[in-house]
KEZAGU-364057 format. One line per 2 residues: their letters; for each residue x, y negated, z of C-alpha. Coordinates in steps of 0.25 Angstrom, whole numbers, plus 5000, padded with zeros to 4 digits. Layout:
a) X Y Z  ...
//
This chain:
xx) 5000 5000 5000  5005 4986 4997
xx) 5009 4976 5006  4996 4969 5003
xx) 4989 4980 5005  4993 4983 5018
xx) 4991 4969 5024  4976 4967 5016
xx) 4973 4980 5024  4978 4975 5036
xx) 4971 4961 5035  4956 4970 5032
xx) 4959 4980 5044  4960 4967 5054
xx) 4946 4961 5048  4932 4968 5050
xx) 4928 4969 5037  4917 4979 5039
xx) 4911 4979 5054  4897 4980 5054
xx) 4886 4976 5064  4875 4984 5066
xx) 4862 4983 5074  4858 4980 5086
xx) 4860 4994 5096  4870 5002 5085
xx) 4886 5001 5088  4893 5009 5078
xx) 4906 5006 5071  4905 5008 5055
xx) 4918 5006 5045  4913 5000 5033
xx) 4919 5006 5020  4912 5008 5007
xx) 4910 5000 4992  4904 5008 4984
xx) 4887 5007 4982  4883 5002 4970
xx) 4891 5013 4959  4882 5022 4965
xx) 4869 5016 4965  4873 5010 4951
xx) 4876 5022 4944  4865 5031 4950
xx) 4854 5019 4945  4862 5017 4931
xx) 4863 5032 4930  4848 5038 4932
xx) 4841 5042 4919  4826 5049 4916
xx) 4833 5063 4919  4840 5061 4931
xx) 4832 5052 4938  4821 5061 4944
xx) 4834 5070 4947  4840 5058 4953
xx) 4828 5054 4961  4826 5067 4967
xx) 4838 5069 4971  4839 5054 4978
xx) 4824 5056 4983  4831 5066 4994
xx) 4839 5053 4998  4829 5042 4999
xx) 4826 5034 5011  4815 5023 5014
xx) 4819 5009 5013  4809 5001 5022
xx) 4804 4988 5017  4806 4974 5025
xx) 4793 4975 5031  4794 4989 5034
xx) 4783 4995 5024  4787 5002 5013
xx) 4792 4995 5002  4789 4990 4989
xx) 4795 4995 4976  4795 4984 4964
xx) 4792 4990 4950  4805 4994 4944
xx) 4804 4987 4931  4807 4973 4941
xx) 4819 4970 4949  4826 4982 4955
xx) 4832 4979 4969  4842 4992 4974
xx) 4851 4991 4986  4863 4999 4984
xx) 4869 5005 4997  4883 5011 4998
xx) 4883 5021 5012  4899 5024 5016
xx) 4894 5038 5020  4903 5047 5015
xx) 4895 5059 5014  4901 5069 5003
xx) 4912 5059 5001  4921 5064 5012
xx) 4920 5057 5024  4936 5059 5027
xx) 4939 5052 5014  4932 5038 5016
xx) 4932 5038 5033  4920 5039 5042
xx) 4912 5025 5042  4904 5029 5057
xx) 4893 5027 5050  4885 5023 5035
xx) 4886 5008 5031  4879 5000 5020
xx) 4893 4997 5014  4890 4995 5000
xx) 4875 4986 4998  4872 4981 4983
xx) 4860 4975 4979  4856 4977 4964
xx) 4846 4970 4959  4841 4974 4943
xx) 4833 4962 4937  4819 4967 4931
xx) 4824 4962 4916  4834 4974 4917
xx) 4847 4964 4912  4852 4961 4926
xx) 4856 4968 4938  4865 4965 4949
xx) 4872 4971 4962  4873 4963 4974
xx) 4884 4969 4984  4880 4965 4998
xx) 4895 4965 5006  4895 4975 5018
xx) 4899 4967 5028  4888 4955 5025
xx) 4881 4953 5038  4866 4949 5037
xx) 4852 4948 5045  4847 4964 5045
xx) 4833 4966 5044  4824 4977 5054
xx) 4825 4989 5048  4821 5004 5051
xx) 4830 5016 5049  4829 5018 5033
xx) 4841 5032 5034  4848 5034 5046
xx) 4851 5023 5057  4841 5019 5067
xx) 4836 5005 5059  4836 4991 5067
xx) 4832 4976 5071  4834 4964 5064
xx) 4849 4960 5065  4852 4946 5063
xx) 4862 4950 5058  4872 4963 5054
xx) 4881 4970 5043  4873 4974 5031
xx) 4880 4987 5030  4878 4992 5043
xx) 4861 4992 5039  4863 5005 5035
xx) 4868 5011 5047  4859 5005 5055
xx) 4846 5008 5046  4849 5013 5034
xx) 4849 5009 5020  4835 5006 5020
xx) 4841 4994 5030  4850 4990 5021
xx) 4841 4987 5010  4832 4979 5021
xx) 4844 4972 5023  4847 4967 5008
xx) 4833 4963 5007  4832 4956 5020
xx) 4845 4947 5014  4840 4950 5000
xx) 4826 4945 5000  4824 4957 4991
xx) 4816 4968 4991  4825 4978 4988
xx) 4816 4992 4985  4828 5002 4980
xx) 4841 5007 4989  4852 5016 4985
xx) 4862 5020 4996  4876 5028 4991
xx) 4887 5033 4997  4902 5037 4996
xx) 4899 5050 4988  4890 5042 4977
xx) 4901 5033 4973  4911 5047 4971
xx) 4902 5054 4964  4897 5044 4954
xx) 4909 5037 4952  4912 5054 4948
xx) 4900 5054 4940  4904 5042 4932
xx) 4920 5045 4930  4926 5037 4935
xx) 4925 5019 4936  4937 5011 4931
xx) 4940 5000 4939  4949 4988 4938
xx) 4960 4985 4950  4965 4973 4949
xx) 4974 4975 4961  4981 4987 4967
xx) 4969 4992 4978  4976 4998 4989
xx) 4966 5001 5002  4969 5012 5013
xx) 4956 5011 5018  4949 5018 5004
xx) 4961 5023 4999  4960 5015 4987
xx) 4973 5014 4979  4971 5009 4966
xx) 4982 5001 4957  4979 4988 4949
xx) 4971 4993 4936  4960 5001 4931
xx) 4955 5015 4939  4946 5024 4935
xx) 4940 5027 4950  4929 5040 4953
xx) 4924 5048 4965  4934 5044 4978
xx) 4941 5033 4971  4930 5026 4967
xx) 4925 5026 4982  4939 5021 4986
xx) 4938 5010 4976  4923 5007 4980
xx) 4926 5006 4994  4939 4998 4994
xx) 4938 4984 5000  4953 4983 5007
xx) 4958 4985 4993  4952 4974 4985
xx) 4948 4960 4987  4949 4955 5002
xx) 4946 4969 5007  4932 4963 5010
xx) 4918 4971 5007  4916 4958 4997
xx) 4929 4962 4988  4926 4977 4991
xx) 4913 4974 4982  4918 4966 4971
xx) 4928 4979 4972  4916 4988 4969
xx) 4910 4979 4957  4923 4983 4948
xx) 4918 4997 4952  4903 4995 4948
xx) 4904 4986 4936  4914 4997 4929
xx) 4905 5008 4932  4893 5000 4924
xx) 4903 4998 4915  4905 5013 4912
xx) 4890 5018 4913  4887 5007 4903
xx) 4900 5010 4894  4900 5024 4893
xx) 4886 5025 4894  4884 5036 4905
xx) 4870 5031 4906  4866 5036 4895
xx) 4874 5051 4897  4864 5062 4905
xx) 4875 5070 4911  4882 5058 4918
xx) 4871 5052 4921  4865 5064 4928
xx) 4880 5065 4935  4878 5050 4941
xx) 4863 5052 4944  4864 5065 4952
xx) 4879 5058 4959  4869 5045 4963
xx) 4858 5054 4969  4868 5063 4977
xx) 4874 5050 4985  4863 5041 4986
xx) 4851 5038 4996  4840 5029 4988
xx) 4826 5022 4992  4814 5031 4990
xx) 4810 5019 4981  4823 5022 4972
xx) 4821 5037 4972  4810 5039 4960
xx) 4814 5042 4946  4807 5030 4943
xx) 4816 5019 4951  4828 5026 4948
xx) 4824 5025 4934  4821 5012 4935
xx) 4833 5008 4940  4843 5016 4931
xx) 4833 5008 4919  4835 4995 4925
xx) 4849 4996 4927  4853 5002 4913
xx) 4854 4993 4903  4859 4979 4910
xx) 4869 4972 4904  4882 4975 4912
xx) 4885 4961 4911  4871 4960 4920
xx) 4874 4967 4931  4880 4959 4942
xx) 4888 4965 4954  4887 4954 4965
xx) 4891 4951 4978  4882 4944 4991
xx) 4889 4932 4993  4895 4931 5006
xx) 4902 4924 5016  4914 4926 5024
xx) 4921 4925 5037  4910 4926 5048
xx) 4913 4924 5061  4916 4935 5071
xx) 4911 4946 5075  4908 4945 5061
xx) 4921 4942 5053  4924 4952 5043
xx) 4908 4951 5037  4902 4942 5028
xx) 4888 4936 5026  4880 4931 5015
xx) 4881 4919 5008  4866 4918 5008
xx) 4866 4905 4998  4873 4911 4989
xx) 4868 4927 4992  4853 4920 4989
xx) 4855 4916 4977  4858 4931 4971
xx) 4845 4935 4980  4838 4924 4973
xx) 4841 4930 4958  4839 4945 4964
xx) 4825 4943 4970  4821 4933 4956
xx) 4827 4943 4947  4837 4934 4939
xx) 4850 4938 4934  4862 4937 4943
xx) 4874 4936 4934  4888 4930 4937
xx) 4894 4917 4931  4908 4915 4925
xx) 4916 4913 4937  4922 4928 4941
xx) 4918 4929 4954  4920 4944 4957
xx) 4924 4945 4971  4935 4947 4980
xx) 4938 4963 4976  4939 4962 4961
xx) 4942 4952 4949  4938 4951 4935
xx) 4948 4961 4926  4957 4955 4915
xx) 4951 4952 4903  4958 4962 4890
xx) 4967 4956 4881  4960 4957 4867
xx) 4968 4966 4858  4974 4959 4847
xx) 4965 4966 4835  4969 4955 4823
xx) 4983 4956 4816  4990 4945 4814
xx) 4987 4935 4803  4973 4943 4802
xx) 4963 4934 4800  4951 4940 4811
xx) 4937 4944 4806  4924 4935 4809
xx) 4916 4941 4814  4901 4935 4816
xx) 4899 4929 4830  4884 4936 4833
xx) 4876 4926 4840  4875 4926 4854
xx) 4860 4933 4859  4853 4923 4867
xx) 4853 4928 4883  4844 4922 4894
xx) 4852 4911 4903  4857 4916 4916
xx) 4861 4908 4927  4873 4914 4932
xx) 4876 4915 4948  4886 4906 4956
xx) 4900 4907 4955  4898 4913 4969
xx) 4893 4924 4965  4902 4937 4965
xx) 4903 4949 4956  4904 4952 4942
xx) 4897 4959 4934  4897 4975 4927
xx) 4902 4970 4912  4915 4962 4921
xx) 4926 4970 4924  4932 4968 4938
xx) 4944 4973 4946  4948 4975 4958
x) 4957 4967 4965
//
């Protein structure tokens, strides 16, 4: 490991990164790891088609869970033709992963928790990554799968929600600082990520910078990988490797990740290819717990449908803005900038386009990778071919977001760094 390596290493074990508070009446010491939700849930939803869904549903109906609504009766399903609203919850369990391998957390934690959003006009979507540590009001909520439920909190950790009440207490939670209603969850965990990266062959990443982390036993050199099964867990998970070993670089780390994988299922067009389709599908149902509202042939279908076709240019990967540098007990956490965070709920809950600006505002894990040279293709005193510039086709005006916001986009390649 490299000199400044070692001392990056040092400087993240003297900070608490990752403590969480719980409710009221539960002391339990939790060790946050984890970064690594979305490829799952992505996939499994890009990857269901009219064969396998009824196979994929019955195989997830014996993994569903109720997700109580905010006043407690049972919830209201939209029609799947308007806006889809899914929370996307990474668990650190590390049941058929190998539990020696990644370390026992004490516990399961909410360490990964993205909103996508999929606008009724089918030519946007966007996933909003929610940092683990990001402390906000919790809402009463009953025990939706394991844990005994709880009060109100004025305040606590997001990602402790789940071991306090589940899922379903999560997704309460995201609406609560949403304003959405959120009627879809899937939860995945360590194993989904192996096997679909698996199932896939492999994602090529960019690394800016030589990734040396201890903690994940990540060891990557500066240049492009092709990362599947364990590796791409370790790569997911980094955070002391890349950026400011904060959860906030650790996600713009997972987004070189996730836009290359929707470049590869749109590029090699697995979609359209039964036998790895099946493979993904039958990978997704094997690792994932899903709401009894996303468990029918028809909302899964609806789903894979509405996702299919969007430009890639169109799906955004966003960050919650947040702040820094809150005082103790609480030091190490952020919050969120709710000025700023409401104008993307804003857009979300009215359905318009979020897309990013010009300015490259990827975050602290990754940058934009170097634009290729063009080849040289005329020889020299050749006088080059006109061609006819075709005119351009008119497209609706877009207001882009602020320059605030973070993230990029599944057409832009990133790298790590």
């Amino acid at each position: 490991m490299s000199e400044k390596s070692k001392k990056q290493v040092k400087r993240d074990r003297a900070v608490a990164r990752h403590g969480n508070i719980h409710a009221a009446g539960r002391s339990r010491t939790i060790l946050g790891v984890l970064g690594k939700a979305l490829v799952v849930v992505l996939v499994s939803t890009l990857t269901v088609t009219t064969v396998s869904a009824i196979q994929l549903s019955e195989e997830l109906s014996r993994r569903q869970i109720d997700v109580p609504a905010q006043d407690g009766k049972e919830r209201v399903i939209p029609p799947i033709d308007g806006p889809i609203d899914i929370l996307l919850i990474g668990s650190d369990t590390r049941q058929g992963a190998g539990n020696s391998a990644f370390g026992d957390t004490g516990g399961v934690l909410a360490d990964v928790i993205i909103l996508l959003h999929i606008a009724a006009d089918r030519k946007n979507a966007v996933a909003l990554s929610f940092p683990r540590d990001t402390m906000i009001p919790w809402p009463a909520c009953p025990s939706t799968s394991g844990g005994p439920g709880y009060l109100p909190q004025s305040l606590g950790q997001i990602n402790a929600t789940i071991s306090n009440g589940g899922p379903g207490c999560t997704l309460l939670t995201v609406e609560l600082l949403t304003g959405l209603n959120i009627p879809y969850l899937a939860m995945v965990d360590f194993a989904g990520v192996i096997e679909l990266s698996n199932a896939v062959g492999g994602v090529e990443v960019c690394v800016a910078n030589d990734i040396e982390d201890e903690y994940t036993n990540t060891y990557l050199k500066k240049g492009m990988h092709t990362l599947q099964g364990v590796q791409a867990l370790q790569f997911l998970r980094t955070r002391h490797g890349v950026g400011d070993g904060s959860d906030l670089g650790r996600i713009s780390n997972q987004q070189v990740y996730l836009t290359s994988l929707v470049r590869k299922l749109k590029s090699k067009d697995i979609l359209n290819n039964p036998v790895a389709l099946y493979s993904l599908a039958q990978a997704a149902a094997r690792n994932m717990t899903i709401s009894k509202t996303l468990s029918t042939p028809t909302a899964l279908m609806g789903v894979a449908n509405a996702l299919k076709d969007i430009p890639m240019k169109n799906i955004t990967f966003l960050q919650l803005p947040s702040v820094y540098g809150l005082p103790a007990p609480l030091q190490g956490r952020v919050k969120p900038d709710y000025e700023k965070a409401q104008v993307l709920f804003d857009l979300m809950k009215n359905d318009q386009p979020l897309v990013l600006g010009e300015v490259n505002n990827t975050g602290v894990g990754s940058e934009l990778a170097p634009t290729p040279k063009p080849s040289a293709t005329t020889k020299p005193g050749a006088t080059p071919t006109k061609t006819p510039t075709p005119k351009p086709t008119p497209t609706p005006t877009i207001t882009p977001l602020p320059d605030w916001a973070q993230g990029t986009n599944a057409s832009t390649t990133t790298c790590s760094k």
